[in-house]
N, C-alpha and C positions, 0 to 999 in steps of 0.2 A: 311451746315451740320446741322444737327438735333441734339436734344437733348441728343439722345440715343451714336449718334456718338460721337458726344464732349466729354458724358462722358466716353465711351466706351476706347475713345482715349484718355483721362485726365488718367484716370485706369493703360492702359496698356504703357504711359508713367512712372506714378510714380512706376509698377513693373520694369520699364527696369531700372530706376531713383539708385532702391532699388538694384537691382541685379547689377548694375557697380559699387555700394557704396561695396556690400560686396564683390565683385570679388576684387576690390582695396584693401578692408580690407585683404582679404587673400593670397593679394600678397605679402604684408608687412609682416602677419605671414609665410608664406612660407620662406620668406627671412630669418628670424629669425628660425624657424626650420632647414635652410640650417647652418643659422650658431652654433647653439644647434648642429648639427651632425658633425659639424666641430669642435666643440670645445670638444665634447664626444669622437671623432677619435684621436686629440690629445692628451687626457689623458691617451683614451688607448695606444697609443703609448707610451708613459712616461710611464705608467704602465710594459707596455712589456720590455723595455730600462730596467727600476729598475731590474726586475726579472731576464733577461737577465745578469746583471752587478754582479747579487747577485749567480748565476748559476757560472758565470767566477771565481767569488770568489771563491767561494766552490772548485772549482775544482782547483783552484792554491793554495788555503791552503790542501786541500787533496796530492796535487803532493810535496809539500815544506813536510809536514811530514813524505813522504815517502821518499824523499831526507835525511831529515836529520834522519832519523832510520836507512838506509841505510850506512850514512857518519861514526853512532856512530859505528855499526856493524862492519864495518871494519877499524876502530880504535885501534889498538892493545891496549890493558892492559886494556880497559874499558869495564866494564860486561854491554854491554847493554839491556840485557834481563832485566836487576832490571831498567831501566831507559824508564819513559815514553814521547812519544813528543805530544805535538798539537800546530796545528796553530789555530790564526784567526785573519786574516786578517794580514796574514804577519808577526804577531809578536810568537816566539813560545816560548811554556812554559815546560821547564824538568820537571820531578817531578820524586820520586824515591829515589831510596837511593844506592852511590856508598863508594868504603872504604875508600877512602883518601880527603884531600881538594886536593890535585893533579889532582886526577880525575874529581872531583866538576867544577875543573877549565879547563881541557881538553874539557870536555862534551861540556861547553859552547862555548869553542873556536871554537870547529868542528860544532858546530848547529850555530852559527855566519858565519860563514864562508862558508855556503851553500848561493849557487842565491835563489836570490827571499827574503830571511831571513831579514826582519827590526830590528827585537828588538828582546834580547832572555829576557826571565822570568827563574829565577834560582828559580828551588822549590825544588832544591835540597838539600839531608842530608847526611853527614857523619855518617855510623854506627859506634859508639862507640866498641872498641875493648872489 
């Protein structure tokens, strides 16, 4: 081999040298981009899960206050037009104003005593006669 070959072939040795170094190099980053995409898929998914959980809520404190507006409504002797519900997250809170502590005390029992109901919150008041 001649001069020109040797180095022609030294050359096109150290390009092939240079190109198996970064091909390796970016198999390694590929690797690590596979697992970047893997670990971004699971966040979204936990992401999704939360929202999801947070949707189911809503919708079972939406369904418990209509339950217990419902329970008060036909409750005889309690005006439940003057008496307000909400939940959240399972726990609901009266607020409003009935005429007696009889009542005060009814209210609660009937909004206790609905499925789904954890905790009531009395923010209830006796109108002074």
């Amino acid at each position: 081999m001649d001069i020109r070959s040797k180095s022609s072939f030294l050359i096109a040795a150290m390009i092939a040298g240079a190109l198996l170094v970064t091909g390796c190099g970016q198999r390694g980053s590929s690797d690590s981009v596979g697992q970047k995409m893997g670990q971004s898929s699971e966040k979204l998914a936990d992401k999704a899960s939360t929202a999801s959980s947070k949707v189911a809520q809503a919708v079972d404190d939406s369904t418990i206050t209509t339950k217990v507006k419902a329970a008060l409504v036909a409750e005889p002797g309690l005006k439940s037009a003057q008496i307000s519900v909400e939940a959240k997250d399972a726990t609901v809170t009266l607020s409003g104003n009935v005429d007696s502590p009889d009542q005060k005390e009814r209210a609660k029992q009937v909004a206790s005593s609905v499925d789904g109901v954890k905790n009531v919150v009395d923010g209830l008041s006796v109108k002074s006669s």
